[in-house]
TORTORTOR-161872 format. One record per residue (C-alpha): x, y, z; residue in one letter. Coordinates in steps of 0.02 Angstrom, whole numbers, plus 50000, padded with zeros to 5 digits. Layout:
BEGIN
XYZA;...
END
This chain:
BEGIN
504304948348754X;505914942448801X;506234933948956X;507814927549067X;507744912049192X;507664924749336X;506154938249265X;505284945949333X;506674947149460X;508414956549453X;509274941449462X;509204924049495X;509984927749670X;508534940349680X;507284928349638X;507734915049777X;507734929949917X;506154935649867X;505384917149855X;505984915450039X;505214928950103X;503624924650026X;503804905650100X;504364913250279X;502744924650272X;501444912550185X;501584903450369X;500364913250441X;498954911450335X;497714902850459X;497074890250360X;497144876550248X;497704881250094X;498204871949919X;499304882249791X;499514880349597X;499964888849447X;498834892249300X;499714892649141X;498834906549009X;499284913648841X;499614929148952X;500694921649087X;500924909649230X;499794913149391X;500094909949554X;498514906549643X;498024900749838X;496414890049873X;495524888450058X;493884883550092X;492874866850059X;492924863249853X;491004862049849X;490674879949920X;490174894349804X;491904903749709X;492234918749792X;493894926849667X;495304939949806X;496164951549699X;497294961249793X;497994981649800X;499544987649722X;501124982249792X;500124966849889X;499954948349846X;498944934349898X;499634935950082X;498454951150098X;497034941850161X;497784933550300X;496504943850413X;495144940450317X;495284921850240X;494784912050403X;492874920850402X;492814921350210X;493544902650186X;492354896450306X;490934900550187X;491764902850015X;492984891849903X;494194905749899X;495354910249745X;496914921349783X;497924924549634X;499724934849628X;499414948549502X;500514946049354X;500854964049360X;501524966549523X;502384957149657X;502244937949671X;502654923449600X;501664926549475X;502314929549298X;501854937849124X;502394931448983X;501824947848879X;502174963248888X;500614975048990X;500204990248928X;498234994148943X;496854988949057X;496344975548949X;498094966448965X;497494963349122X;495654959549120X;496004947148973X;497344939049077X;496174938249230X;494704931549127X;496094918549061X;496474910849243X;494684912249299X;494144902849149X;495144889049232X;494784891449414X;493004894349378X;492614884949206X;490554886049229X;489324895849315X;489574913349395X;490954917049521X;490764929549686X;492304944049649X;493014954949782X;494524968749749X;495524980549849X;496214996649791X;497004990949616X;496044974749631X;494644984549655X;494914995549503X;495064977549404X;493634969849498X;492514984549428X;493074985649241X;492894965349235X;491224965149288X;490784977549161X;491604966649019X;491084950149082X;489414953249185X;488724937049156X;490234929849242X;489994938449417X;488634934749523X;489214947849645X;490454959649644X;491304968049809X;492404981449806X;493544989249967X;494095007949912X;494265005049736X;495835013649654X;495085028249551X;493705023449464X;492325033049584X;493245047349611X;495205055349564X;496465051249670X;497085063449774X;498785077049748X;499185073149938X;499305054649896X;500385054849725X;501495066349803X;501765056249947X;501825041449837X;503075049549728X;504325051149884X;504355032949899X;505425032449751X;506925040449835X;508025027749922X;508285024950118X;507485041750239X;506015030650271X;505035036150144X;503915020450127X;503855020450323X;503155035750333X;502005034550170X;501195017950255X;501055023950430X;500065038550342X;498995028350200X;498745013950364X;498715023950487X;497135015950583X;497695000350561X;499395006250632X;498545014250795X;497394999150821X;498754989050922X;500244980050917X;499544967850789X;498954977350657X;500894988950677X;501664970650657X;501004968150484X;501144986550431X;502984986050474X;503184966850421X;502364974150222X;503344991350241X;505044978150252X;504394966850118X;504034982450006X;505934988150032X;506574968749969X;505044967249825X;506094984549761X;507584975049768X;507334960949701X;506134961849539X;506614969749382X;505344985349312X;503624980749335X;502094989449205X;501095005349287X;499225004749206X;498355019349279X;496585014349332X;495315027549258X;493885035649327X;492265030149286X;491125042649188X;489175041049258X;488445030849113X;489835019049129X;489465016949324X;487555017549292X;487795003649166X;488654991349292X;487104976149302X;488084964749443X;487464966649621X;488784975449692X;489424983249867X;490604998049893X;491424999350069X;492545013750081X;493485019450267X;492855037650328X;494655041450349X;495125034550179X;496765045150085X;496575041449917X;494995051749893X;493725057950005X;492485043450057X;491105054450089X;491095063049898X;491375044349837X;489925037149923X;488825053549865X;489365052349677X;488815033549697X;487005036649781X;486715049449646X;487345041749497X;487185023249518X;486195020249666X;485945002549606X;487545001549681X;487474999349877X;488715008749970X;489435009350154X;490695020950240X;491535011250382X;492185018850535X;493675017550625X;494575012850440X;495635022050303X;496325013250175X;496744999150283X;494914994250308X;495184973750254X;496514976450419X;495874987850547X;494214985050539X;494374965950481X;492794958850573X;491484970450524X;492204970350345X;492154951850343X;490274953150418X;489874966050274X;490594954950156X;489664938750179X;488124948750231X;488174954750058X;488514939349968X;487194928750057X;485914941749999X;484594934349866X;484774918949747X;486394915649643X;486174920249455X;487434905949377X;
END
């Protein structure tokens, strides 16, 4: 795979606007934080640490289109308890940067299991995922079970259930410039998180106008399709794991999701949450961060 000075970007002029507004936005993450990049086989990770060194790992991959900025509302309650690992996907926005090219599912998980190799050298790891992250969360811990002591995933991308017509086809609308597609595509995926006050419009609008200069600035970026999960594969998951889903979630119903989980894989413990859609880690930030750490103080660690 061939690569210029600026890639993944446009341009090197492309790369240096999209590095600002990452600096300008990385401002408000409430903590203290540390940054570094891991250098793989499969590329070179951009990663953000919080949270005291000697505290138990706790992995944030983040949805599609999103980087480590996406916990800002969550890191303050999750640092306080967790050394907390927030990588840019190497896939997507970020400063994060493949060096090969990604074409399957287990591009990605080998790349992940590559940085967290280095992050996390020994012992188990706590991993939570959103949407895509989610998606990734869930096939990792399949391949590498003895590597995640818990595993916590908010509205998983696919793998419970099919995503739904309404959202591709809103999705695919994004893809025609200027009309305010992507306005009007967020303010429907978010829309509780939109409605919930002037703070939670603020960082819809502030990731609505990133979106619009992430399209301008990077170069083609890979699309690997999360699957859906048959039953023995979900039945087979062994890691302690937590499913938290909005009731008026858009990318597939929450209510048939939770109900395909109780009845195939009940060893999987599942909670709608309301007030939420797909913006749950936003909207409904507190009693997600409660549910979280609830769930990862549960029982004895296993690494």
């Amino acid at each position: 795979m061939k690569t210029s000075t600026a890639h993944p970007f446009r341009s090197l002029q492309a790369k240096a606007e999209y590095e600002a507004l990452y600096t300008a936005r990385a401002k408000s993450w409430p903590v203290a934080a540390e940054t570094k990049f891991i250098e793989s086989a499969s590329g070179h990770t951009y990663v953000r640490l919080s949270g005291h060194p000697t505290h138990p790992p706790l992995i944030l991959l983040p949805g599609s289109k999103g980087t480590s900025l996406t916990w800002i509302p969550n890191i303050a309650a999750l640092a306080a308890r967790y050394r907390t690992y927030a990588p840019d996907s190497i896939y997507d926005f970020g400063l994060s940067v493949a060096r090969r090219k990604l074409t399957r599912t287990e591009d990605l998980l080998n790349w992940l299991d590559e940085v967290l190799r280095v992050l996390v050298p020994e012992g188990s790891l706590n991993l939570l995922g959103l949407s895509y992250g989610g998606s990734l969360a869930y096939e990792y811990a399949l391949r590498f079970p003895q590597r995640v002591r818990k595993l916590v995933l908010l509205a998983p991308a696919a793998t419970v259930l099919p995503t739904s017509f309404t959202l591709l086809s809103r999705a695919m609308l994004t893809l025609i410039p200027g009309a305010g597609f992507r306005k009007k595509f967020y303010y429907w995926l978010l829309h509780d998180a939109v409605r919930s006050g002037e703070t939670g419009q603020v960082i819809i609008d502030e990731a609505i106008a990133d979106w619009e200069v992430a399209e301008r600035c990077f170069g083609p970026l890979p699309l690997i399709v999360p699957r859906v999960l048959e039953d023995q594969v979900l039945q087979s998951l062994k890691v302690p794991s937590l499913f938290l889903v909005g009731e008026n979630e858009k990318i597939y119903s929450a209510q048939k999701a939770v109900s395909r989980l109780n009845r195939v894989a009940p060893q999987i413990k599942t909670e709608i949450i309301p007030g939420a859609g797909h913006d749950l880690w936003l909207s409904q930030a507190k009693v997600v961060n409660e549910k979280i750490l609830d769930f990862l103080a549960e029982g004895h660690s296993r690494g």
